[in-house]
N, C-alpha and C positions, 0 to 999 in steps of 0.2 A: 716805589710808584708802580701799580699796574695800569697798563695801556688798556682799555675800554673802548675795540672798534670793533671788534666780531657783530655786537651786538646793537650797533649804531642803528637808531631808526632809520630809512631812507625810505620812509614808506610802507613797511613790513604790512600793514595791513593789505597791501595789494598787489601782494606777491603770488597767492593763490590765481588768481585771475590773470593775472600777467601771465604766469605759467601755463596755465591751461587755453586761455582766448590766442594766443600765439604759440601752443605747441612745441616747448623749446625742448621738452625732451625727445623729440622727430626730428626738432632742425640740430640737433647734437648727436643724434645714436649712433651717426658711422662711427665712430668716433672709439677706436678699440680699446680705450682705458680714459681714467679722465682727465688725463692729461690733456691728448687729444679733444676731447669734447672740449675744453677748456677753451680751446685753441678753433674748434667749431663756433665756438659761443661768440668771440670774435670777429671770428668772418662774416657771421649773421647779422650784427651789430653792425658791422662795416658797409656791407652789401641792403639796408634795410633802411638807414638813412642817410640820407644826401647831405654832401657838404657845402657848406658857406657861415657867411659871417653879417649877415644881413637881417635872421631873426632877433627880433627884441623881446621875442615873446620869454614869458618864467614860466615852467610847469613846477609842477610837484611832486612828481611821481614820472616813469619809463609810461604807463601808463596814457600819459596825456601828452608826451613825445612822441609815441610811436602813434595816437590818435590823429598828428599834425603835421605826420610824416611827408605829406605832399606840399605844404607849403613852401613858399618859393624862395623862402631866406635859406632856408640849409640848418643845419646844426653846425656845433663849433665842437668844442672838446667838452666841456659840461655837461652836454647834453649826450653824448654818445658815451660819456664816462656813467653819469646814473642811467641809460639804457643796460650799460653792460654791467654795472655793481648788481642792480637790483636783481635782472636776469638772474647772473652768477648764486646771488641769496636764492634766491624762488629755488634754485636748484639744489642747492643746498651746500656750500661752498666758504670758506671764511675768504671776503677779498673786504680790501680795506681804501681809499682815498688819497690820492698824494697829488701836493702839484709842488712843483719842479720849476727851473729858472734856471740862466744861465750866470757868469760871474760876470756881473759889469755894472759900472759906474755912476754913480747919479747924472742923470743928464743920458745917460746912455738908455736905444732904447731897449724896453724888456722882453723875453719870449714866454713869458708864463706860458703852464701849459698844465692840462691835468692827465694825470693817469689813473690806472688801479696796477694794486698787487694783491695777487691771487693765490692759495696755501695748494700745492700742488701737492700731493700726496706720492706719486713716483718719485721726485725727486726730492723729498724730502724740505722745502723749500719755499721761501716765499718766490714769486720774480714778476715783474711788471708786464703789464696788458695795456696796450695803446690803443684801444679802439678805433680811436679817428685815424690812426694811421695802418689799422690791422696789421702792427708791427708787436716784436717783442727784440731784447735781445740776448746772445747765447755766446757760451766758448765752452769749446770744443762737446758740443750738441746737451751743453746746461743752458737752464733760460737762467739771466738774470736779475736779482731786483735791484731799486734804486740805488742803495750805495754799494754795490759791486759795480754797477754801469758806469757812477762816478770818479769810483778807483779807478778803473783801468783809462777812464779820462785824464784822472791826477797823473797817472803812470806813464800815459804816451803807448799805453797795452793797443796794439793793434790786430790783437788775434781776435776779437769780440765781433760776432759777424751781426749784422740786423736782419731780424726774418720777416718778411712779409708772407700773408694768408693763413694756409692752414699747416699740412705738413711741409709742404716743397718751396723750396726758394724760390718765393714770387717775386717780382720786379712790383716797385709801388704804380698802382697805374697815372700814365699820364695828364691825367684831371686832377690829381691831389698834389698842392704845391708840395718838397721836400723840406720844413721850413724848421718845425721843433721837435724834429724826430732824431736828434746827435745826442751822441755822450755829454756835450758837453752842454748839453740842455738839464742835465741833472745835479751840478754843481751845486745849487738851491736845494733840497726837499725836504719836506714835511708829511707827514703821515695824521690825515685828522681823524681826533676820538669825538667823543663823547659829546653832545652842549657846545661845538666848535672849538673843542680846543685843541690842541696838533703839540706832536713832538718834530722839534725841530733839530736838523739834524747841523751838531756845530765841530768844528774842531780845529787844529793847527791851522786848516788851511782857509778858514771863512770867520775864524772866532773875533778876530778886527775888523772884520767886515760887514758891512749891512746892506739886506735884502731890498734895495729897491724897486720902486714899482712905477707907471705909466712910459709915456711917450708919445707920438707925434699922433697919434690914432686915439689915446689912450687918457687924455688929457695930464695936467701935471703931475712931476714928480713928488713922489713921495717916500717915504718907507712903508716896506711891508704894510698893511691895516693888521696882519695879524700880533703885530709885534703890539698893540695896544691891548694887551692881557692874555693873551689866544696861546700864544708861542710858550712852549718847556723846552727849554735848551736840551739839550744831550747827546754824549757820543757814547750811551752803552746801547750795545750791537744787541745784547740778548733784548733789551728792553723794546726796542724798535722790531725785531726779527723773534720773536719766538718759534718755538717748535708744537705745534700743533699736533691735538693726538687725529689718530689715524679712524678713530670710530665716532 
């Protein structure tokens, strides 16, 4: 099976415009390699729209997010995840789609949550980008992606630090709850391709187990929606993580 995201529509058609009407190779250039800008790209993201959980609205595009940046609902993670994917493309970038979950019960409630992972060329490496939370996380100053963050969950590894901003260990500010930004928020993840369908990442420790979804906010429980055809099971590492050429 080849995995099919590099190349996932998210809009591609308005990417040119997104890049140029918002300038993101200015709000990126300190940035001494592209790791760094990567990591600019972020804080832009972070610092350009406001958070809450009160919009109802659907856009289609970063485009028509950042055109309703002022409204007074806030964005959620959806919304600051396709601000930063499509950014990330416009620039030219392999980043890909994941949402995440914690391990618990039907009945229990859930913390979905989305992210991106992003093909860093320094370090040779996929590792995850939390825009809503202008977080990533690292050991011993590698960022990580999803299932490295959830190993060292499974493992009880408490060397894995979370970085907030851009270079320097920022403290999360004040105003943003700390709520699905843990390790063990990654227990769940999926990485979506193509036509919405996702590789789901299963194994020893979730292979009896099922993804459930809702809660008190969120109306009732149920299983995953993606498990109704969407979801390819798998625990090959290469398959989910490739190695990206460097041109």
């Amino acid at each position: 099976m080849k995995a099919n995201y590099i190349d996932e529509d998210f809009g591609r058609q308005h990417l040119d415009e997104l890049r140029q009407k918002y300038n993101l190779e200015k709000a990126v250039s300190s940035g001494k390699d592209e790791f760094e800008k990567q990591l600019l790209l972020k804080n832009w993201v972070f610092e350009t729209l406001p958070l809450g959980y009160n919009n109802q609205n659907q856009y289609k595009n970063a485009l028509e997010v950042l055109a309703d940046k002022n409204n007074k609902g806030g964005f959620n993670c959806t919304w600051y995840v396709l601000v930063f994917l499509q950014a990330a493309l416009a620039l030219g970038w392999p980043v890909r789609k994941l949402g995440i979950d914690t391990d618990h019960k039907f009945g229990q409630e859930e913390m979905r949550h989305t992210v991106v992972e992003v093909w860093s060329k320094k370090h040779k490496k996929w590792y995850v980008v939390d825009p809503m939370f202008n977080a990533l996380f690292e050991k011993t100053g590698i960022p990580l992606n999803a299932y490295e963050i959830r190993k060292a969950y499974l493992d009880e590894d408490k060397s894995i630090k979370k970085v907030f901003g851009r270079y320097e260990k920022e403290k999360l500010p004040k105003n943003v709850k700390d709520r699905h930004d843990k390790p063990a928020n990654y227990f769940w993840f999926f990485i979506l391709l193509k036509n919405y369908k996702a590789l789901l990442w299963v194994d020893k420790f979730n292979r009896n187990k099922t993804w459930f979804v809702g809660g008190k906010f969120k109306g009732e429980f149920r299983k995953h929606p993606m498990y109704d055809g969407a979801f390819t099971k798998t625990n090959d590492y290469n398959l989910c993580y490739p190695v990206m050429s460097d041109s």
